[in-house]
DODRENPA-682412 format. One record per residue (C-alpha): residue in one letter; x, y, z. Coordinates in steps of 0.001 Angstrom, whole numbers. Layout:
BEGIN
{residuo->a | X->X | Y->Y | Z->Z}
...
% end
This chain:
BEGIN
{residuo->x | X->4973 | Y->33461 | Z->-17868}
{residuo->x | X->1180 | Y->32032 | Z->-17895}
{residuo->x | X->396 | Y->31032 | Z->-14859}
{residuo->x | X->-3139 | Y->29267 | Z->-14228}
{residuo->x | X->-5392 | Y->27996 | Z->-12092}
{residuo->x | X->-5955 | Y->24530 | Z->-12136}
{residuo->x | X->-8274 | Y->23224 | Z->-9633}
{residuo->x | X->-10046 | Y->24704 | Z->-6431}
{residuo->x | X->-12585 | Y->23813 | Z->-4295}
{residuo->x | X->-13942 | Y->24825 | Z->-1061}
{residuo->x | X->-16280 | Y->23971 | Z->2274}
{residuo->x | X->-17140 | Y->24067 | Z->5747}
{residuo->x | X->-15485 | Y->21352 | Z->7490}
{residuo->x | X->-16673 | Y->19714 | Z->11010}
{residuo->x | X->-20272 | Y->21112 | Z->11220}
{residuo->x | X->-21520 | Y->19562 | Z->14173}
{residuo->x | X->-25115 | Y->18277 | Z->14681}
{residuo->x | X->-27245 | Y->16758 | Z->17833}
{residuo->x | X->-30809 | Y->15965 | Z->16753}
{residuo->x | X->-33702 | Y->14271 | Z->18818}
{residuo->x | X->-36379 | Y->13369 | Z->17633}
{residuo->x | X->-39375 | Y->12219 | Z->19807}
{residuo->x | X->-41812 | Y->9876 | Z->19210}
{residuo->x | X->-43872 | Y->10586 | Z->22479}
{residuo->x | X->-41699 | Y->9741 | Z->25043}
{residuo->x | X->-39529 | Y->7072 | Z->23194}
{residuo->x | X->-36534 | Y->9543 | Z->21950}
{residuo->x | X->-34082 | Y->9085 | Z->19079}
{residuo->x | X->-30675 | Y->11153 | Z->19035}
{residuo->x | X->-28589 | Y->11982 | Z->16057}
{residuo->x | X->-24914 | Y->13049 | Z->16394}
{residuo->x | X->-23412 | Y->13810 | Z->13390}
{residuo->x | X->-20045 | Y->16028 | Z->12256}
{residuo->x | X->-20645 | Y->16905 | Z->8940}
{residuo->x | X->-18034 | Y->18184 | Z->5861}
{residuo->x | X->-19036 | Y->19908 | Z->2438}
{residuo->x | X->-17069 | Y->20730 | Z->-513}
{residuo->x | X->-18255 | Y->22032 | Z->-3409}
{residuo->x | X->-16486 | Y->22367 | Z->-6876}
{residuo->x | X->-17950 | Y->24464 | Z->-9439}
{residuo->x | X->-16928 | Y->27666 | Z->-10951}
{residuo->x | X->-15217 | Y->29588 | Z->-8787}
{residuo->x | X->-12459 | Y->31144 | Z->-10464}
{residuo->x | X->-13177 | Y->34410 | Z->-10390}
{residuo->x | X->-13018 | Y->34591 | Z->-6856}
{residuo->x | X->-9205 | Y->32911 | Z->-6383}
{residuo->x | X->-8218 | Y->35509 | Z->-9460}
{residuo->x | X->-10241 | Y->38598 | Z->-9340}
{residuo->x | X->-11449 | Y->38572 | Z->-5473}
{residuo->x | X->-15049 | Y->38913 | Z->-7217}
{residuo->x | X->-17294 | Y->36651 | Z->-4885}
{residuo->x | X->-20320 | Y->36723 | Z->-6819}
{residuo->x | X->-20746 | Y->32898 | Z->-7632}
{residuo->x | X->-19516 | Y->31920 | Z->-4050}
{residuo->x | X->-21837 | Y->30283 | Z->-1947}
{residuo->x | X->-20899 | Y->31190 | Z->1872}
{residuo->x | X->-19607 | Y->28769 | Z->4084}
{residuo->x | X->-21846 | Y->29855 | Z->6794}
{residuo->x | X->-24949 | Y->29623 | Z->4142}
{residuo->x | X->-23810 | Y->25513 | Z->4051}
{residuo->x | X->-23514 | Y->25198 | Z->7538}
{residuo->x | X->-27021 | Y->27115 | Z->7986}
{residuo->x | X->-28033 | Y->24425 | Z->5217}
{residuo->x | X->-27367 | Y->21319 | Z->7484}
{residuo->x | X->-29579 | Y->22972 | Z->10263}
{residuo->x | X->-32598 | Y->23662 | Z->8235}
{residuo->x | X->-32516 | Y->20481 | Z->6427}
{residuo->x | X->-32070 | Y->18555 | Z->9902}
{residuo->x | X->-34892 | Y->20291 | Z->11205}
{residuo->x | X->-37583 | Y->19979 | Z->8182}
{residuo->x | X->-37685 | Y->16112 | Z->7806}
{residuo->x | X->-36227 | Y->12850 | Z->9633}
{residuo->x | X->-32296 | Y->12674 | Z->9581}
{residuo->x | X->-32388 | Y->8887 | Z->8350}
{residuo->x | X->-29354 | Y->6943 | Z->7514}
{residuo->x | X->-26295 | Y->9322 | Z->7165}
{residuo->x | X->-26148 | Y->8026 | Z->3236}
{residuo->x | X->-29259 | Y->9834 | Z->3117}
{residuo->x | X->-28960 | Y->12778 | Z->4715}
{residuo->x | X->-25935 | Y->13080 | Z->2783}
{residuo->x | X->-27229 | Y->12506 | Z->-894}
{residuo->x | X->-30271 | Y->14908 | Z->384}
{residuo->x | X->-27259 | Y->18174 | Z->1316}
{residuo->x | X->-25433 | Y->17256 | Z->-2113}
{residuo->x | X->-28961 | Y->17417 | Z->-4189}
{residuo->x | X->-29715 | Y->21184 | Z->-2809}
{residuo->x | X->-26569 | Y->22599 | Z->-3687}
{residuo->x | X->-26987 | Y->20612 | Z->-6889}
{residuo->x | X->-29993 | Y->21723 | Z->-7196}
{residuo->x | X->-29885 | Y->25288 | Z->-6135}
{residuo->x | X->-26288 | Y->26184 | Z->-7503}
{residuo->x | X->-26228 | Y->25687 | Z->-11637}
{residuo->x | X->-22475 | Y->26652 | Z->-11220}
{residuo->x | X->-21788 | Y->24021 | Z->-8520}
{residuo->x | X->-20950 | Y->20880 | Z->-10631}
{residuo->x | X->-19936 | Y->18362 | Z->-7700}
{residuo->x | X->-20644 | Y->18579 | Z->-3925}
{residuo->x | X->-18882 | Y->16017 | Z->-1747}
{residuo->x | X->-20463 | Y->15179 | Z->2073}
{residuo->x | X->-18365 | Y->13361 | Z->4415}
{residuo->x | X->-20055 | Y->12501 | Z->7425}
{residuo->x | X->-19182 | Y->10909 | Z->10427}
{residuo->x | X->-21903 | Y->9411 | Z->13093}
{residuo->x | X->-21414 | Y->8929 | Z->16680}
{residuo->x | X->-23466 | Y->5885 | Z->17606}
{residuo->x | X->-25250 | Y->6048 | Z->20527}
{residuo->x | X->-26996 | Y->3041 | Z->22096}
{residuo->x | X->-30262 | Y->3238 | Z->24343}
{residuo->x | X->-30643 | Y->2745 | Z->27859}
{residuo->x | X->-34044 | Y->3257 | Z->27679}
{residuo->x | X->-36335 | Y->5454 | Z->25825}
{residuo->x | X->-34826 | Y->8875 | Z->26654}
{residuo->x | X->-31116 | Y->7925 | Z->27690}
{residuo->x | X->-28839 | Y->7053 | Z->25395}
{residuo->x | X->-24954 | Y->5643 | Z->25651}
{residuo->x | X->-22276 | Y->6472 | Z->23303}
{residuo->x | X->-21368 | Y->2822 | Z->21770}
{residuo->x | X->-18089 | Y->1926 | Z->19998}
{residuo->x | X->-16953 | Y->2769 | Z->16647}
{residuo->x | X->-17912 | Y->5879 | Z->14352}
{residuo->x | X->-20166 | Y->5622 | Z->11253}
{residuo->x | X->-18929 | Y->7320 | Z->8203}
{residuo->x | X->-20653 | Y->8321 | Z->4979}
{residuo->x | X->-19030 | Y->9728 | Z->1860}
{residuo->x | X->-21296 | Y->11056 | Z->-1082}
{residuo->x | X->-19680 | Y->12493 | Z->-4073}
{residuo->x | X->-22123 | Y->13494 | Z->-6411}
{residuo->x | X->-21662 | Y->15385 | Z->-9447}
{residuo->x | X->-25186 | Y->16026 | Z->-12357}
{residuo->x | X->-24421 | Y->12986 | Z->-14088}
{residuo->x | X->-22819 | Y->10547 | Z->-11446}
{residuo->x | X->-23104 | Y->9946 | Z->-7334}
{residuo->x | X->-21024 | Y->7870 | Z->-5603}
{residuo->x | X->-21864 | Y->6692 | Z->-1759}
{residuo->x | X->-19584 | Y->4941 | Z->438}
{residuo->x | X->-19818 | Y->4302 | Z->4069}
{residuo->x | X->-18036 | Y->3174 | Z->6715}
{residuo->x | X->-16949 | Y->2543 | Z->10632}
{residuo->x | X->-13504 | Y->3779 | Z->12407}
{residuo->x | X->-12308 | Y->3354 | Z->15733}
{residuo->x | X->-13659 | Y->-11 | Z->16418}
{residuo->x | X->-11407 | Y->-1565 | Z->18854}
{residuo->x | X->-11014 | Y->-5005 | Z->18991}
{residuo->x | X->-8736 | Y->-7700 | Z->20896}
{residuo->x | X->-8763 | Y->-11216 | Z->20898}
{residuo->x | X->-6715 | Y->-13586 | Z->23502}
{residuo->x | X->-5847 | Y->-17115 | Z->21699}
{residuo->x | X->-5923 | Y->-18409 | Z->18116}
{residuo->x | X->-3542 | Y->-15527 | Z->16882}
{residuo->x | X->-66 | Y->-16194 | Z->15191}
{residuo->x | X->2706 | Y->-14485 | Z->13999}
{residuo->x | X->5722 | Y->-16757 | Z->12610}
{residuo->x | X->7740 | Y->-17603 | Z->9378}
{residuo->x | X->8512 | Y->-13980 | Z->8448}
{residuo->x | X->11643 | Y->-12790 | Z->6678}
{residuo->x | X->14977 | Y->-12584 | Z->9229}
{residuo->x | X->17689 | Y->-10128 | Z->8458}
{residuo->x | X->20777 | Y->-9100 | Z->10386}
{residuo->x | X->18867 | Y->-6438 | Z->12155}
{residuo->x | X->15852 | Y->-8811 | Z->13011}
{residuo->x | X->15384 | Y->-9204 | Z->16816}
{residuo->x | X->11288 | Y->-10167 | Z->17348}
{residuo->x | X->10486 | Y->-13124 | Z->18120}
{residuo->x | X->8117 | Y->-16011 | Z->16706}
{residuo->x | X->4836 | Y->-17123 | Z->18449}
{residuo->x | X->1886 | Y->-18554 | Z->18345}
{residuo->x | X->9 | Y->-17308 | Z->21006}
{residuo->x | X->-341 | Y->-13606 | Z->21182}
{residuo->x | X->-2899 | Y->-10971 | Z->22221}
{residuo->x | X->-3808 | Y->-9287 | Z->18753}
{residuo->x | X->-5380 | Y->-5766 | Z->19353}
{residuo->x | X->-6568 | Y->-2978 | Z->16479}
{residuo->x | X->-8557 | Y->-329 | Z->16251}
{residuo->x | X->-10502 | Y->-1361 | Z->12641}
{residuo->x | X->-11178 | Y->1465 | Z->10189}
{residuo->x | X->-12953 | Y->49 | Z->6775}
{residuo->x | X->-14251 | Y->1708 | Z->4126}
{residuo->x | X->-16610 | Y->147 | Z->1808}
{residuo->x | X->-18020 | Y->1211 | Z->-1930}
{residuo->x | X->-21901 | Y->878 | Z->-3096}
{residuo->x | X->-23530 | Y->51 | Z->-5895}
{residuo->x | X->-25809 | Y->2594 | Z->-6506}
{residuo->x | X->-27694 | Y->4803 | Z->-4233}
{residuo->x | X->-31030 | Y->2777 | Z->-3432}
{residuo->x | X->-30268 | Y->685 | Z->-130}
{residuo->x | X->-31277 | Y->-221 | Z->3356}
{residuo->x | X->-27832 | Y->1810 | Z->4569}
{residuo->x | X->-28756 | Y->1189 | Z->8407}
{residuo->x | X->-29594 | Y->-2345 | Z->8107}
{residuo->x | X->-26305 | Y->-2875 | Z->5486}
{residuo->x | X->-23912 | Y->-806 | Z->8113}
{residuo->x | X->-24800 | Y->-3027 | Z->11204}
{residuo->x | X->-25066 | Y->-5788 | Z->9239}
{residuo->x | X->-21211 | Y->-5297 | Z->7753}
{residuo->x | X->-20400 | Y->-4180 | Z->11291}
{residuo->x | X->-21107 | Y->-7390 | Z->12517}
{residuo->x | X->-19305 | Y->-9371 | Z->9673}
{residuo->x | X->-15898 | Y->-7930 | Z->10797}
{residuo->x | X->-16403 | Y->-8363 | Z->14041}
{residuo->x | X->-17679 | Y->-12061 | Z->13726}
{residuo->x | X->-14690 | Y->-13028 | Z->11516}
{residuo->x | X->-11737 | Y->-10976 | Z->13906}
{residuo->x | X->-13301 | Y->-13545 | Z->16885}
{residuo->x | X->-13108 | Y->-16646 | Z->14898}
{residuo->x | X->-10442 | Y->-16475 | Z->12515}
{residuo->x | X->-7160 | Y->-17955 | Z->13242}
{residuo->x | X->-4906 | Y->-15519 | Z->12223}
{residuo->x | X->-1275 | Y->-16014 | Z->11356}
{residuo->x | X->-812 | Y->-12293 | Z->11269}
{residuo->x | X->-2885 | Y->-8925 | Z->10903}
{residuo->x | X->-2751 | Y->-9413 | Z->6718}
{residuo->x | X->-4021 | Y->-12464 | Z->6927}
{residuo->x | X->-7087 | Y->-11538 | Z->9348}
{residuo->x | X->-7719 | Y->-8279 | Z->7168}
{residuo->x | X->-8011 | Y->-10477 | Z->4221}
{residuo->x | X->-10406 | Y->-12702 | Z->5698}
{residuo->x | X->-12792 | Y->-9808 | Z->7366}
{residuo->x | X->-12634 | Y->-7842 | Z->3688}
{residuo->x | X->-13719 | Y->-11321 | Z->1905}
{residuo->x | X->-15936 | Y->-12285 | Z->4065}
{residuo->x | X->-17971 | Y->-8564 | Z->3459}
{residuo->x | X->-18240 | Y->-9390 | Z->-654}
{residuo->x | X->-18958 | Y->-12455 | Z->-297}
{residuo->x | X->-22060 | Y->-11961 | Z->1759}
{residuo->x | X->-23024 | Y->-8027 | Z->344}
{residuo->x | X->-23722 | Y->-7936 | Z->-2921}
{residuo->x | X->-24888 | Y->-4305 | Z->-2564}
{residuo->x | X->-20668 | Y->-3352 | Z->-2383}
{residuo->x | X->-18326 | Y->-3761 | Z->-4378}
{residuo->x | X->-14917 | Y->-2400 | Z->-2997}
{residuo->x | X->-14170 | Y->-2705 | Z->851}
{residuo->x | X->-10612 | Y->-752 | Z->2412}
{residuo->x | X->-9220 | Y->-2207 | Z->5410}
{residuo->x | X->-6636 | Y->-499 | Z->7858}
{residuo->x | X->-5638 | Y->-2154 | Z->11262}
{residuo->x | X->-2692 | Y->-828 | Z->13623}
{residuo->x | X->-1246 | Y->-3362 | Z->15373}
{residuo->x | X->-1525 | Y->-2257 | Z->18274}
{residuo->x | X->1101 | Y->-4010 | Z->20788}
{residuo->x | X->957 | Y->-5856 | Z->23682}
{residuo->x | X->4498 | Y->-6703 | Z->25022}
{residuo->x | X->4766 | Y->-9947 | Z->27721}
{residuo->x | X->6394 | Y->-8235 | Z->31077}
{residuo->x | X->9577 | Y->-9722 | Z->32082}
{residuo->x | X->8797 | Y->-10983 | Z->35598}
{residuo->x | X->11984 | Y->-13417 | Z->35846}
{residuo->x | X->13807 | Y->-10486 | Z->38209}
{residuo->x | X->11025 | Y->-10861 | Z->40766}
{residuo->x | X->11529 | Y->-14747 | Z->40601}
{residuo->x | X->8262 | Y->-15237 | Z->38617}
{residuo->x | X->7193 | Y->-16664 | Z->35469}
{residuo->x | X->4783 | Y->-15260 | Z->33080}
{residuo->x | X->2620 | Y->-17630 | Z->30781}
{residuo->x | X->1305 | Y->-15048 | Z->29058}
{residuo->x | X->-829 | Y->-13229 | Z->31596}
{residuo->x | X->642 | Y->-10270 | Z->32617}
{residuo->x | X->1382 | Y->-7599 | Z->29287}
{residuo->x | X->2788 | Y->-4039 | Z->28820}
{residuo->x | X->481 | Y->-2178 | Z->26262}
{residuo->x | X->2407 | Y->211 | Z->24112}
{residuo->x | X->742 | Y->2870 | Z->21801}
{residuo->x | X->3880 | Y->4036 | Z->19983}
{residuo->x | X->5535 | Y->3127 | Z->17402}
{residuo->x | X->2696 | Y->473 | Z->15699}
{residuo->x | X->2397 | Y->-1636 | Z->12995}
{residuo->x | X->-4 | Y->-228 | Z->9983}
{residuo->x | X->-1166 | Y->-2933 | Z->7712}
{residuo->x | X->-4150 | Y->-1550 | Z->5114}
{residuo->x | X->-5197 | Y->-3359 | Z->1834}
{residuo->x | X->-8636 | Y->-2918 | Z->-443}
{residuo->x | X->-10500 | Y->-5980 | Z->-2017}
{residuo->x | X->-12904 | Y->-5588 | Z->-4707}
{residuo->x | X->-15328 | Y->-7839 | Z->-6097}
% end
């Protein structure tokens, strides 16, 4: 029986990386975790143990150091498209290298001190010798909102027990993912500037459920970016139940609410231009 190998790929995953850079005494810090995969021609080593064409994963981690440390970080886009070009570049067997990156943001308190803000950046570069792709992105952003959120008219079964309203607290932790044309953009200035898209239509929208918000924050990216062209969307729902008071002899108009963390809704969609 032939038996053969059909794909394989391989990396060093979670590469951790602090940098400061000073400018006097005005300080910048960095925070990255970095991921690398490379694809190439590798065979040999899955079939014959002959390592001769594999690049070490310790050489790739050694490779984010040196290239932190011999010019300015920059946008994570950046410093990604910069570690898939040397492999690229230095490998003639490696025909695609793949960076995933994920930034820790971390706001200033004043020129040396520094607090960690909400939501991580991501960066994705997939680059092969005739093609790159870059996305980027932001996860763990959690949001909440108090009034103008809805939930009503949904489909009622035998085993259906929730009930309707129109005044709920509507909590997620937003993860989006979003697609670029090309490779030659402002990628700081585009991430806040997305950044503060979704969180300017979560506030104002009034939402008749999570879809319906998701939808709006996804549109509302396209329609003002031209620079992307595909934006992925996934919000939990993440529940806040109204305590039951009435055995203490109290009401509760909506003030007082249990937050749960298991199970959640988990409503994702992608629009594209």
């Amino acid at each position: 029986m032939a038996i053969r190998l059909t794909e394989n790929r391989y990396g060093k995953s979670h590469v951790r990386l602090m940098k400061v850079e000073r400018d006097g005494a005005r300080h910048r810090v960095t925070d990255l975790t970095v991921d690398i995969l490379l694809y190439g021609d590798f065979a040999a080593a899955y079939t014959e143990g002959d390592n001769s064409q594999v690049v070490p994963t310790d050489t790739m981690k050694n490779t984010v150091y040196v290239l932190a440390r011999r010019q300015p970080i920059g946008a994570p886009e950046e410093f990604g498209l910069r570690l898939a070009d040397h492999f690229l570049t230095r490998h003639a067997h490696v025909s695609r290298a793949r960076i995933v990156i994920s930034a820790n943001p971390w706001q200033r308190l004043g020129e040396h001190a520094f607090e960690r803000a909400a939501g991580r950046r991501t960066a994705l570069i997939d680059r092969t010798r005739d093609h790159t792709s870059v996305e980027a992105g932001i996860a763990d952003l959690i949001v909440l909102k108090t009034a103008r959120s809805a939930f009503a008219g949904y489909l009622r079964d035998e085993y259906t027990t929730l009930k309707e309203t129109r005044d709920r607290l509507f909590g997620t932790a937003v993860k989006a993912d979003w697609t670029y044309h090309g490779t030659a953009h402002n990628f700081d200035q585009l991430w806040q500037a997305v950044r503060q898209t979704l969180l300017d239509v979560f506030a104002a929208h009034d939402s008749q459920g999570v879809q319906h918000t998701l939808h709006a924050m996804g549109e509302a990216v396209l329609q003002q970016f031209d620079a992307i062209e595909e934006i992925r969307l996934s919000m939990p729902n993440q529940h806040y139940l109204l305590a039951d008071l009435s055995p203490f002899g109290l009401d509760n108009p909506n003030e007082v609410f249990v937050p749960t963390s298991e199970p959640f809704g988990l409503i994702e969609a992608t629009l594209r231009r």
